[in-house]
C-alpha positions in Angstrom: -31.3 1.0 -25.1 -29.0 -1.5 -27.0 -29.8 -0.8 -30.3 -30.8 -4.6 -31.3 -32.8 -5.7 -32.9 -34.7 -9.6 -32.6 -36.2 -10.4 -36.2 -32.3 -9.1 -37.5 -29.0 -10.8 -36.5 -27.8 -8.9 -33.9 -25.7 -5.8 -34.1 -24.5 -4.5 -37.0 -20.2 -5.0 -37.5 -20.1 -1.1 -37.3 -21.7 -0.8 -33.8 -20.2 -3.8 -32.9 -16.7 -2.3 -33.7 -17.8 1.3 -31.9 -19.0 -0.3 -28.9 -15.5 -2.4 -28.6 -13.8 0.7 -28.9 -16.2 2.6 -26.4 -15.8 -0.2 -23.5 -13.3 -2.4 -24.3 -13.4 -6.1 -24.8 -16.3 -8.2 -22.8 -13.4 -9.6 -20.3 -13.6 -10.6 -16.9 -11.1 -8.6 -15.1 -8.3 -11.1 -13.7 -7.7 -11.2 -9.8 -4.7 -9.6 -8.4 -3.6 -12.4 -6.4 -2.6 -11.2 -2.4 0.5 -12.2 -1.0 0.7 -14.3 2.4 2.1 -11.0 4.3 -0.8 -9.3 2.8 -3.7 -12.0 4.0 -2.0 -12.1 7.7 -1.9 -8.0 7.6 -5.3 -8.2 6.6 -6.2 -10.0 9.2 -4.3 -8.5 12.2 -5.5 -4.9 11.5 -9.0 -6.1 12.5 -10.2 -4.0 16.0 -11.1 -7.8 16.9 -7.7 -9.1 16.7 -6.8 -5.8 18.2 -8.9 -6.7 21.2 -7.5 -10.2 21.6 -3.8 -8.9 21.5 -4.3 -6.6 24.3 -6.3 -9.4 26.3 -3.5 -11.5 25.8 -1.2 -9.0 27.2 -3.3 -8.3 29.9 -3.4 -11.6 30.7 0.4 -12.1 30.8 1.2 -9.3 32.5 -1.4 -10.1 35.3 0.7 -13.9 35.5 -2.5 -15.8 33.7 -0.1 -17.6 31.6 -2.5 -20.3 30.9 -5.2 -17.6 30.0 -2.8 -15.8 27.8 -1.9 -19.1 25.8 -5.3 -20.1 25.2 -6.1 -16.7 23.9 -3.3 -16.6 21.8 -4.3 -20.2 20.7 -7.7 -18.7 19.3 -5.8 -15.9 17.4 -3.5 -18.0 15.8 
């Protein structure tokens, strides 16, 4: 269990300084933040977007150039 106790104060500065050296400080782990090119590739690799891109070739090689557009209107 924890090894605390209510009716005392708390942990004792011994386990207190073993359990800091066990885990580590009680820190919330800071964000990597993600580059532009790495939100667009994130989002282009989905089999979705996949999808669209070949509909919107599809499209433009059949001569639906309005079809094509719109399509590639959603994706972007």
């Amino acid at each position: 269990m924890l090894a605390s106790d209510l009716e005392t104060t708390g942990l004792s500065s011994a386990e207190a300084a073993a359990r800091l050296r066990e885990t580590g400080p009680n820190e919330i782990a800071s964000e990597r933040r993600l580059s532009r090119a790495r939100v667009l590739w994130n989002q282009l690799r989905s089999p979705l977007q996949l999808l669209l891109f070949l509909a919107i070739a599809a499209a433009a090689a059949s001569g639906e150039w309005l079809n094509a557009a719109i399509v590639l209107a959603i994706v972007l």
